[in-house]
N, C-alpha and C positions, 0 to 999 in steps of 0.2 A: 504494500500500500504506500503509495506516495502521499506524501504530508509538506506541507507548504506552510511556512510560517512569516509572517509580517508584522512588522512594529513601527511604529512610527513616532518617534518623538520630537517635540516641540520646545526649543530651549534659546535664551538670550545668551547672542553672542554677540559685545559690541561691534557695532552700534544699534544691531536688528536681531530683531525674531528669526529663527530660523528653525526649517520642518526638516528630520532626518529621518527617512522612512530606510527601513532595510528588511529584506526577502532571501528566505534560505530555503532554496529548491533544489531536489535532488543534491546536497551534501552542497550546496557553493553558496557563497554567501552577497547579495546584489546589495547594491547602495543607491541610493540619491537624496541630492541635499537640495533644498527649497528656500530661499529666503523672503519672508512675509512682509517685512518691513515693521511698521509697527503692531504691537500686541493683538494676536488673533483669539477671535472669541472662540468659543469652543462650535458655536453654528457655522461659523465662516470655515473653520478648517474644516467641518464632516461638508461644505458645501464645495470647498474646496479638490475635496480628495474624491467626490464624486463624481465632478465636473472634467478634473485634470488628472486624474491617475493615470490611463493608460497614455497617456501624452507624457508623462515622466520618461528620464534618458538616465536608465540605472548603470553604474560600473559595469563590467566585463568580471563574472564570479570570481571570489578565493577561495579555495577550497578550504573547509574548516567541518568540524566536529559534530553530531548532533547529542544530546546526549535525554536520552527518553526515561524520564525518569516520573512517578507520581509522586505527587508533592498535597501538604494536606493545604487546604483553603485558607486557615487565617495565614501559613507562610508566605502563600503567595503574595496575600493581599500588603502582609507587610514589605515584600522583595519590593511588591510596585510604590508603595509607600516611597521607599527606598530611593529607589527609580526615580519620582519624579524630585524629590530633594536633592541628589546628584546633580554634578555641572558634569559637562563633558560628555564624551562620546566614547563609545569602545573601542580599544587598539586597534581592532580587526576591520570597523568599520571605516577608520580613520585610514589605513591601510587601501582600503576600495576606494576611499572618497579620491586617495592620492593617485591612484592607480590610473583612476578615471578622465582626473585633471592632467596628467600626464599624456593621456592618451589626447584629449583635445585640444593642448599646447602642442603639441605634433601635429595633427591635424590643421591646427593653426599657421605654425608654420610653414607648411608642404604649400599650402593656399595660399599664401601671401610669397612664395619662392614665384611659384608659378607665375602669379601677376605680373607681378615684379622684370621674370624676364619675359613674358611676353612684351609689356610696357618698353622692357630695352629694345626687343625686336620692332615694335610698332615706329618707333624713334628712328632706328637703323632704315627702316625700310622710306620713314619719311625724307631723310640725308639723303637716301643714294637715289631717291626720286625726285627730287632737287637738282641734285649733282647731272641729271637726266637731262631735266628742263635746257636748265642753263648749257649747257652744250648741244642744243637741238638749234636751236637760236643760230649758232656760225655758220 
């Protein structure tokens, strides 16, 4: 049986709100980070996450651990407790988030390489189309 798991948390990082939603399917662990701006109500993010979830752009998986275990109810309730009084985010995710941003700073740059030299070609080709002109003329 496959089991899908999602969490999403909601924490202030100067100077903005920001949503860290993370997904572990099949053994890999997906990320993405959201930044709200200011203080979201709790109707705006389930309005949020209804509207724009599939439109989220998660990490590329890490592979990491599941570990299945039953746990009794008030633990849990106090782990989440927990949870929402933490700052910060978990290694692993922090990990993906970088993983991510890495990927699309590359990306970034391959696209701006590209322009760049067509931009010189476009220039070159305007020179030698000039250099054309003016010697048709004699």
């Amino acid at each position: 049986m496959e089991k899908i798991t999602e969490t999403m948390t909601v924490f202030f990082e100067e100077p903005f709100w920001v949503g860290f939603f993370e997904r572990i399917d099949n053994g890999n662990l997906y990320v993405c980070k959201v930044t709200f701006g200011a203080e979201p109500k709790d109707y705006e993010i389930y309005e949020f996450v209804r509207k724009n979830y599939y439109r989220l752009k998660f990490s590329t998986g890490i592979k990491t651990e599941i570990k299945e275990t039953k746990q009794n109810p008030k633990r849990i309730q106090r782990e989440i407790k927990q949870r929402l009084e933490q700052k910060g985010v978990g290694t692993k995710s922090q990990q993906a988030l970088k993983l991510q941003y890495e990927q699309n700073k590359t990306e970034r740059k391959t696209v701006t390489r590209e322009m760049r030299e067509a931009e010189k070609q476009r220039q070159y080709e305007l020179k030698q189309k000039k250099k054309k002109e003016k010697h048709k003329g004699r």
